[in-house]
C-alpha positions as CSV (number, residue, x, y, z in Angstrom):
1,X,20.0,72.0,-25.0
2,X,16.5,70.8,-26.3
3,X,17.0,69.4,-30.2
4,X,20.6,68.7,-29.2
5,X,22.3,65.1,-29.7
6,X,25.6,64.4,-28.3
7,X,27.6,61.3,-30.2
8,X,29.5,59.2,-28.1
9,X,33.0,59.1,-29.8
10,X,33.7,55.8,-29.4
11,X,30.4,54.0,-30.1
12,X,28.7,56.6,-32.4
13,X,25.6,56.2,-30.3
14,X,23.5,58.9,-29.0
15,X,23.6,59.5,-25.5
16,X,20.9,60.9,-22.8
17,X,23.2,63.4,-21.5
18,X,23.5,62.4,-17.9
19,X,27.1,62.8,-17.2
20,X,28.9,61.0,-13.7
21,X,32.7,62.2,-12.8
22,X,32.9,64.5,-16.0
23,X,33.6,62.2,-18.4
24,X,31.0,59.2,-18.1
25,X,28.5,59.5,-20.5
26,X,25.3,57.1,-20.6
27,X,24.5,55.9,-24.3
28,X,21.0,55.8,-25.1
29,X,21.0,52.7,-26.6
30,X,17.6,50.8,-26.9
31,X,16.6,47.4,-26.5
32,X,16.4,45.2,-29.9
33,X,13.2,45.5,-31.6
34,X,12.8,41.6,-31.7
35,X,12.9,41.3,-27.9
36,X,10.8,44.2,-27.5
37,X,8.3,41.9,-29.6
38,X,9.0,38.7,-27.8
39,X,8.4,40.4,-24.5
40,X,4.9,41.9,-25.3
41,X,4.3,38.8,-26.6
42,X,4.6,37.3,-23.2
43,X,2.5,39.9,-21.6
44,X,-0.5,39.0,-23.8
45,X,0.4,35.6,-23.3
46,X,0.3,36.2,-19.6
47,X,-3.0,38.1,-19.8
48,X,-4.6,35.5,-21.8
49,X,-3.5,32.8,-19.6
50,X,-4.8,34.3,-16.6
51,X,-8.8,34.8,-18.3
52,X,-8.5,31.5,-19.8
53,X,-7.0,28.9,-16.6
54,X,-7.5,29.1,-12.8
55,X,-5.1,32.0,-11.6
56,X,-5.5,34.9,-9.2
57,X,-6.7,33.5,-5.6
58,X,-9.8,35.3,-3.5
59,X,-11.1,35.8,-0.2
60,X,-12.7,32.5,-0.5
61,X,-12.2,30.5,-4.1
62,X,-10.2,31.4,-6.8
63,X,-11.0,32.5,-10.4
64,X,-11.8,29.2,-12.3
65,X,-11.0,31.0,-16.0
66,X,-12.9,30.4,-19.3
67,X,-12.4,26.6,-19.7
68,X,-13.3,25.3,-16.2
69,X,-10.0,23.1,-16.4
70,X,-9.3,21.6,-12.9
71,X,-5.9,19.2,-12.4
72,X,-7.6,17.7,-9.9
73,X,-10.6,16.4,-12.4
74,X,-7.5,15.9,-14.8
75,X,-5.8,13.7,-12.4
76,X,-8.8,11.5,-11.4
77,X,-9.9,11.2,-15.0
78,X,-6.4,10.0,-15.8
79,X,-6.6,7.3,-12.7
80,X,-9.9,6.4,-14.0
81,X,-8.4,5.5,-17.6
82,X,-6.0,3.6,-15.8
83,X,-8.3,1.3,-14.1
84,X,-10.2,0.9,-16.9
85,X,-6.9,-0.3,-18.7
86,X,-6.3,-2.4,-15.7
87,X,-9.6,-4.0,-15.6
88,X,-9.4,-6.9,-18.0
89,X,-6.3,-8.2,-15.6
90,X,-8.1,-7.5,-12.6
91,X,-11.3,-9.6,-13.5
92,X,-8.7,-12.4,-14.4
93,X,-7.0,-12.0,-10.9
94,X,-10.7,-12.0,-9.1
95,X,-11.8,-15.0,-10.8
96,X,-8.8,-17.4,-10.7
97,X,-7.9,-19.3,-8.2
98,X,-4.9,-17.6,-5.9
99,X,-2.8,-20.8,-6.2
100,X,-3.6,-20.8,-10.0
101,X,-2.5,-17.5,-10.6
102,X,1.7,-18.0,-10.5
103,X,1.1,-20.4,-13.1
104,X,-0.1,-17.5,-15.7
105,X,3.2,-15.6,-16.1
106,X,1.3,-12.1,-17.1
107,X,-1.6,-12.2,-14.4
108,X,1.4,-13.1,-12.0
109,X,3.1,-9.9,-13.0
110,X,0.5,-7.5,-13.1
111,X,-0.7,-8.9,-9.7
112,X,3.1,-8.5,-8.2
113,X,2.6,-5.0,-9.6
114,X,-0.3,-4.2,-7.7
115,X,0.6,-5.9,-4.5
116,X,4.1,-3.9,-4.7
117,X,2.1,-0.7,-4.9
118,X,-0.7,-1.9,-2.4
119,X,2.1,-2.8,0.0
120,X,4.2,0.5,-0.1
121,X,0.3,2.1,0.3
122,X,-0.5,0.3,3.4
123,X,1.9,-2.2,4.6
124,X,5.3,-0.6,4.7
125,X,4.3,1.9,7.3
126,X,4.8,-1.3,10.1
127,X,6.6,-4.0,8.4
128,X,9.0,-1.6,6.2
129,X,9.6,-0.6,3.1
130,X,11.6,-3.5,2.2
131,X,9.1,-6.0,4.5
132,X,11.7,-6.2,6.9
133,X,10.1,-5.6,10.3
134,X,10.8,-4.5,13.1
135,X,10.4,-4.6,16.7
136,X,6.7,-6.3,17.4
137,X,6.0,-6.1,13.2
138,X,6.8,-9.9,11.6
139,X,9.5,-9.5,8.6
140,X,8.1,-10.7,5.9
141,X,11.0,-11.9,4.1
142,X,11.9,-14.9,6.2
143,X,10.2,-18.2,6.5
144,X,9.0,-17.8,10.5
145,X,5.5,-17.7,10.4
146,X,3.1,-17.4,13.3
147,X,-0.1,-17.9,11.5
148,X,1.2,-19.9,8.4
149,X,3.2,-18.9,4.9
150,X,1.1,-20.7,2.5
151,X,-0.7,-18.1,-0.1
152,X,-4.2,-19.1,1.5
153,X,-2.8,-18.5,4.7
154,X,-1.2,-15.0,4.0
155,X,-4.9,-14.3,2.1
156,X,-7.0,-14.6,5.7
157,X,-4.6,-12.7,7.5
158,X,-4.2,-9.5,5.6
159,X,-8.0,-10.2,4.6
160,X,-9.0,-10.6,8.2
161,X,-6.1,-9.5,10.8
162,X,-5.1,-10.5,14.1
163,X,-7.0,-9.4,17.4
164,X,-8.5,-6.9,15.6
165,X,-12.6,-7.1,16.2
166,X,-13.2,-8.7,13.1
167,X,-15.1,-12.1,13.2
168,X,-12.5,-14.3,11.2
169,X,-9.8,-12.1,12.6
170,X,-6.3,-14.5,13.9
171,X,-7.6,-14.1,17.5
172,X,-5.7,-16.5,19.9
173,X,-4.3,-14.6,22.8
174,X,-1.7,-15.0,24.7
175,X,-1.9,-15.0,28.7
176,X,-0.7,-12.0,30.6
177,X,0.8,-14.2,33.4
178,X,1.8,-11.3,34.8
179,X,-0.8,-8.6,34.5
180,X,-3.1,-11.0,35.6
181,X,-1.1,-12.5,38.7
182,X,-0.9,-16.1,36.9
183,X,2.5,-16.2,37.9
184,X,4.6,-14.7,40.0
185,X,7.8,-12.4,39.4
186,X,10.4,-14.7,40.1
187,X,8.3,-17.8,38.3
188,X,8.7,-15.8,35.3
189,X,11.7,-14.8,35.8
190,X,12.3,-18.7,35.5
191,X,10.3,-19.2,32.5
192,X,11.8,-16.6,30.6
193,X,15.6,-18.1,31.2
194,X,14.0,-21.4,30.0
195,X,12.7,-20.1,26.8
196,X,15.8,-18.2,25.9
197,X,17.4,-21.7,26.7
198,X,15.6,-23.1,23.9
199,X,16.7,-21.0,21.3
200,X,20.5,-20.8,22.4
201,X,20.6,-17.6,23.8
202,X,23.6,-16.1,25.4
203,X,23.9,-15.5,28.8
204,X,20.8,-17.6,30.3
205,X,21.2,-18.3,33.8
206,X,20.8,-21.8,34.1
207,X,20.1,-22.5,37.3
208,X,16.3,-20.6,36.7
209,X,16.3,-22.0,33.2
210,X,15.8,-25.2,35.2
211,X,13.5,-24.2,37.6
212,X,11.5,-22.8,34.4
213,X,11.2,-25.8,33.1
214,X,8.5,-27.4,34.6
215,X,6.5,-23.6,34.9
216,X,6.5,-23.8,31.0
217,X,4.9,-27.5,30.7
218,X,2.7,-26.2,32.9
219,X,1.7,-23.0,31.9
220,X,3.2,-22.7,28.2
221,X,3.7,-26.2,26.4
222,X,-0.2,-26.5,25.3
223,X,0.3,-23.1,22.8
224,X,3.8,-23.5,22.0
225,X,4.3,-27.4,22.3
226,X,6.4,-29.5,24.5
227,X,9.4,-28.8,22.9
228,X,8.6,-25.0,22.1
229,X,8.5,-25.4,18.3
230,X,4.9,-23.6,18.4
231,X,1.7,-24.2,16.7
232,X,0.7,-22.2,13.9
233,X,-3.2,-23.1,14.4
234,X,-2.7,-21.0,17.5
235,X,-0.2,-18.6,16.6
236,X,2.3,-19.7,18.9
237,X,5.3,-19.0,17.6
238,X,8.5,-21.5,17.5
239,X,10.9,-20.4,20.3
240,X,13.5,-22.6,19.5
241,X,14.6,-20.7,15.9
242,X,16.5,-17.3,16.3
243,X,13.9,-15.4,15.1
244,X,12.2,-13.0,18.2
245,X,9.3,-10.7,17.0
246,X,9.9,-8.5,20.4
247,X,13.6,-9.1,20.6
248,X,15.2,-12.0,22.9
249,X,16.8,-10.4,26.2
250,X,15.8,-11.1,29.4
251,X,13.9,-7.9,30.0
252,X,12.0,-8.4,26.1
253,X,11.1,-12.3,27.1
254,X,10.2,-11.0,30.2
255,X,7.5,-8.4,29.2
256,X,6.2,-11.0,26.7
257,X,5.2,-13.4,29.7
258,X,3.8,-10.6,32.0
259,X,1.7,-8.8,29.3
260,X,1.0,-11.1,26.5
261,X,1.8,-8.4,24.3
262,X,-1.1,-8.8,22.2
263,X,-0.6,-7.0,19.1
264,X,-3.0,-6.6,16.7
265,X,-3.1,-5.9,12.5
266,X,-5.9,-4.4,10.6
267,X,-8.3,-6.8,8.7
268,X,-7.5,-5.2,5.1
269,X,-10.8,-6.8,3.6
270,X,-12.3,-3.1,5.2
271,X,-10.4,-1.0,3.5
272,X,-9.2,-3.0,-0.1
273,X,-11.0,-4.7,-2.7
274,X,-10.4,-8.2,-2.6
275,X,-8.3,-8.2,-6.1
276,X,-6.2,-6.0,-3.8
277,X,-6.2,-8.2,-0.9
278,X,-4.6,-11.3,-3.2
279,X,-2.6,-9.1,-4.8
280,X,-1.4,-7.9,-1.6
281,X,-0.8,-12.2,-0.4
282,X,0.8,-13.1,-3.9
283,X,3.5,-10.1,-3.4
284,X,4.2,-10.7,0.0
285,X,4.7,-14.6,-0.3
286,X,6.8,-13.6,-3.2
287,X,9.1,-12.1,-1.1
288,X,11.1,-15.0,-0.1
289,X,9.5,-16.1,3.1
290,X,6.2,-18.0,1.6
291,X,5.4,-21.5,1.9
């Protein structure tokens, strides 16, 4: 009946009236008044958030709000106060000499830094995260190196490449004694038992290993020297060590000899600063592998 409260018993709260299986009364009990604030609160908060900051998406745009705020400007305005922070080490790095630069304990640090984060940019993608390499990318932690270790010598090749186009680009080529009908199958067949020979590989047949031999004075010793320990001026790479950039079986010598393999790096010089670019040569001879 209209005007009517009904007392729960129990709770001494009043109750709506709805009653379920007889007996099961529903209390009319409302919310506390402090969340009741807090929550309205929010929905202003909510309102004034949405006129203020980008929000609500349209057909084309979205709604920019009152303060034009944009993370994106945010985030580029933050990068830019890095650099500026980092600028003072950065004109040191440019104007001293690369060798110089290990024997100034901060500049060596901060330009570790940057070649770290320079490297897991660009480099790791090929040679790894951890510059280990892989099949037909050089790791960069050993001391093998076709081109030379030394930090000058690390410099022009990530400044420059390798077979790339560039003009100062690494650019000594190998034959494709095969592709190009220098040699025949079975010749180089020969040659690549012979040059497995040379570094102790298992199962070389020696017999062919033999006949090799005289195919790869021929052919081979002017790159890679007489007795294959290679020529870094050339980018011949020592054959005698256990370390094979394209793996050392039969079939992986093999298809080194026919096609030359040929692969090529990017001259970085393009792309990075040069502060970059030493950064890049003092963290990678770092690593363990520089001369």
């Amino acid at each position: 009946m209209a005007g009517h409260k009904n007392i729960d018993e129990v709770t001494g709260v009043e109750t709506t009236g709805h009653v379920w299986d007889g007996d099961l009364q529903e209390l009319n009990k409302p919310l506390p008044r402090w969340w009741l604030y807090v929550f309205y609160a929010t929905v202003v908060w909510a309102f004034g958030y949405w006129m203020v900051y980008p929000a609500w998406p349209t057909l084309s745009d979205y709604t920019r709000g009152y303060l034009g705020y944009s993370q994106r400007a945010a985030v580029t305005a933050d990068v830019s106060a890095a650099k500026a922070a980092q600028e003072t080490y950065r004109q040191a790095v440019a104007s001293t000499a690369i060798a110089d630069i290990k024997n100034k304990e901060d500049l060596m640090q901060f330009a570790l830094a940057g070649g770290a984060a320079a490297f897991g940019d660009n480099c790791s993608g090929c040679h790894g995260r951890g510059a280990q390499g892989g099949i037909g990318y050089p790791n960069l932690n050993d001391d093998d190196w076709i081109w030379g270790g030394s930090l000058e010598q690390i410099e022009q090749t990530i400044a420059h490449g390798i077979r790339n186009g560039d003009e100062k680009a690494r650019n000594t080529p190998m034959p494709r004694f095969g592709l190009d009908g220098v040699l025949e199958p079975a010749a180089i067949s020969d040659v690549a038992n012979y040059v497995r020979s040379l570094a102790g590989v298992e199962g070389v047949d020696t017999a062919a290993a033999e006949r090799g031999k005289a195919t790869f004075a021929e052919q081979c010793a002017a790159c890679h020297g007489e007795d294959g320990k290679g020529n870094q001026e050339m980018g011949a790479p020592n054959l005698t060590d256990p370390i094979w950039l394209y793996g050392n079986s039969q079939d992986a010598v093999t298809q080194s000899i026919v096609t030359g393999r040929g692969g090529a790096m990017p001259a970085w010089e393009q792309r990075l600063d040069p502060v970059t670019v030493k950064m890049l040569a003092l963290y990678v001879h770092s690593l363990g592998g520089g001369k």
